[in-house]
C-alpha positions in Angstrom: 25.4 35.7 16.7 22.3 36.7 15.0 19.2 37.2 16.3 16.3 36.9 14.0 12.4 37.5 15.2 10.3 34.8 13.5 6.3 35.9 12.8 5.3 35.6 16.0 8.2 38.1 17.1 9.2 36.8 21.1 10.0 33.7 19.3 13.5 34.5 18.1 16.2 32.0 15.6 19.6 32.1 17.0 21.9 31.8 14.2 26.3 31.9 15.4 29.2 32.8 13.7 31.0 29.8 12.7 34.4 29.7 12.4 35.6 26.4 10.7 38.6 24.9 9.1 40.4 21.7 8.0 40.4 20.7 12.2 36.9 21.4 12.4 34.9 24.1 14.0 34.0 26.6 16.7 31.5 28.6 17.9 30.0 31.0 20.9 26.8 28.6 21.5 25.9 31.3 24.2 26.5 34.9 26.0 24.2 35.7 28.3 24.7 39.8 27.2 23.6 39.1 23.2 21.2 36.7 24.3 19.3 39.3 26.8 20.1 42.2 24.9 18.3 40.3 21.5 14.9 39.0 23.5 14.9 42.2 25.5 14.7 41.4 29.1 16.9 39.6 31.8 17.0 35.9 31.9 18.2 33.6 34.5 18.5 29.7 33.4 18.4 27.7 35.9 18.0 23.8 34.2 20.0 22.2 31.4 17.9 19.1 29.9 19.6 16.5 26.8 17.5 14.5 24.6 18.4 11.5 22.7 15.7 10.3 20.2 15.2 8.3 17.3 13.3 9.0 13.9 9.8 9.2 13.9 10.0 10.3 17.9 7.8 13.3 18.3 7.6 14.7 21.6 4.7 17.8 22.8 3.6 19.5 22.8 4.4 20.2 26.5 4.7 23.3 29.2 4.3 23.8 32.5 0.9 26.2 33.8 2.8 26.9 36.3 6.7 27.9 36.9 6.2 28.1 33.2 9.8 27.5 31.4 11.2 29.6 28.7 13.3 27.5 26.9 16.6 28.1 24.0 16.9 25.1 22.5 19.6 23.7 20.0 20.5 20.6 18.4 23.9 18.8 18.9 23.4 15.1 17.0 20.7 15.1 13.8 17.8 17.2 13.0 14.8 17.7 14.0 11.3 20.2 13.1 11.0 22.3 16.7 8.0 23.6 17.1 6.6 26.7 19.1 2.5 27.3 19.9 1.6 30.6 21.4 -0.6 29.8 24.4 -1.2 32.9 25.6 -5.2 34.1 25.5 -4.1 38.0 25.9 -2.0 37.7 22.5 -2.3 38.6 19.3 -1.0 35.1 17.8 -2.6 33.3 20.5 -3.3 29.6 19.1 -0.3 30.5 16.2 2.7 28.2 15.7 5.7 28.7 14.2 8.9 25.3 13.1 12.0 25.7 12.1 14.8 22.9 11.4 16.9 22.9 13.7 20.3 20.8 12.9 24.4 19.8 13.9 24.5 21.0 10.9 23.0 24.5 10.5 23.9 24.9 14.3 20.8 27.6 14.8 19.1 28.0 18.5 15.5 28.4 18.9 14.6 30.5 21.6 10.9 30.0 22.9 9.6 32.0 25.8 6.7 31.4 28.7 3.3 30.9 27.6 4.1 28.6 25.1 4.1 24.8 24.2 6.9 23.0 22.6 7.3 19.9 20.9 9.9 18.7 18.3 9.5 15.2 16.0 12.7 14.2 15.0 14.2 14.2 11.1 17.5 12.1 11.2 18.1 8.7 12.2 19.0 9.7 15.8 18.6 13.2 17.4 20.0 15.0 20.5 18.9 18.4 21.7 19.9 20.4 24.6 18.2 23.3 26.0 18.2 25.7 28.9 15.0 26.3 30.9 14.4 29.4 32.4 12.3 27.1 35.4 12.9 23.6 37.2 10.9 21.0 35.8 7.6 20.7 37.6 5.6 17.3 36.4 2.4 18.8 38.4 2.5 21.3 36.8 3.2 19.9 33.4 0.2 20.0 30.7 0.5 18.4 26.8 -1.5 19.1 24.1 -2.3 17.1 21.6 0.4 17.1 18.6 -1.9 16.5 15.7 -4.6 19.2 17.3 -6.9 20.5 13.7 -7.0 23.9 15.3 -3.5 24.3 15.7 -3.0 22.6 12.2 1.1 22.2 12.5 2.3 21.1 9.2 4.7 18.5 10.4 7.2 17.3 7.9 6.4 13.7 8.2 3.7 11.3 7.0 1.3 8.8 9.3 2.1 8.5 12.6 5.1 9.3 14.8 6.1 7.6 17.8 4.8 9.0 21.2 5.2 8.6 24.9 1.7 7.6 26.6 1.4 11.4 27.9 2.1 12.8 24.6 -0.8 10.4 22.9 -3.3 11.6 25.9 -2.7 15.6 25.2 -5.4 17.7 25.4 -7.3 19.3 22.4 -6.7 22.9 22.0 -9.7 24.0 22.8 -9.8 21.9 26.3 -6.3 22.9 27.0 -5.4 24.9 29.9 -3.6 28.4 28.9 -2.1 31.1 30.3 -4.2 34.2 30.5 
C-alpha cells in the first residue's frame, strides 16, 4: 500500500496494490502495521460508520471538540470530493483544506486525523463510504461548520447548491467556529 502525505502532511492518500483479473479483484484495504508505521503513531479504531448518499448530497463539515475522531475513509459504491480542514489554532496550515476524489474505482483511502473537520459532497449517482473512527460518536460534542465558509474557500467540484441536512445548512462560519487549540 502506498502512503502519500498530501500538502498539509498528517493528512495522508492511501493508495493499495490491486491485484485484478478476468474474476475480478482484490486488495489489503487495511493492516494496522503499514497504516501506523505510514502516519507515525499508534492508532486504535474503535467505530466503523457506512454512508449511502445520492448526487448532490454534501455532508460537513463536521468533528467532534471533544473525543475528537481521526478518521480513514474510503469509498466502496460511486465517487465522491472528501474534504479535510485543518482546525487546529497551534498549526502551521490552520484554516487550510485539502480534497481528493475518492472512488470504487481508484480504490484510494483518505486518512484524516484529530483537529480536523470533514465533509464529502458526492460525484456519482449514488455514493457509499465507510470509515473507521479513532473515537465513538459523541452528538454533544459534535460541531459543523459551514460548507460554503469564504475563508475556507473549498473549491467544490459542483455548481449551485448541494443538498444538506438541517445541521449542515446551520454550520458555523469559520471564524465563529469552535477549534482545537
Amino acid at each position: 500500500m502506498k502512503a502519500s502525505p498530501l500538502a498539509i502532511p498528517e493528512v495522508i492518500l492511501f493508495e493499495p496494490k490491486v491485484f485484478g483479473d478476468d474474476r475480478g479483484f482484490f486488495f489489503e484495504s487495511f493492516n494496522q502495521a503499514k497504516f501506523e508505521s505510514a502516519i507515525g503513531r499508534r492508532i486504535t479504531f474503535v467505530q466503523d460508520n457506512h454512508s449511502r448518499s445520492v448526487k448532490h448530497v454534501l455532508r460537513g463539515l463536521h468533528y467532534q471538540i471533544r473525543q475528537p475522531q481521526g478518521k480513514l475513509v474510503r469509498v466502496v459504491v460511486g465517487a465522491v470530493f472528501d474534504v479535510a480542514v485543518d482546525i487546529r489554532r497551534s498549526s502551521p496550515t490552520f484554516g487550510r483544506w485539502i480534497g481528493e476524489v475518492l472512488s470504487a474505482e481508484n480504490k484510494r483511502q483518505l486518512w484524516i486525523p484529530e483537529g480536523f473537520a470533514h465533509g464529502f459532497s458526492v460525484l456519482s449517482d449514488v455514493a457509499e463510504c465507510l470509515y473507521k473512527a479513532t473515537d465513538y460518536y459523541a452528538p454533544q460534542h459534535e460541531r459543523c461548520i459551514i460548507w460554503e465558509d469564504p475563508t475556507i474557500g473549498i473549491k467544490w467540484p459542483f455548481e449551485g447548491t448541494p443538498v444538506l441536512s438541517g445541521k449542515d445548512r446551520q454550520g458555523a462560519r469559520f471564524d465563529q467556529a469552535e477549534c482545537f487549540k
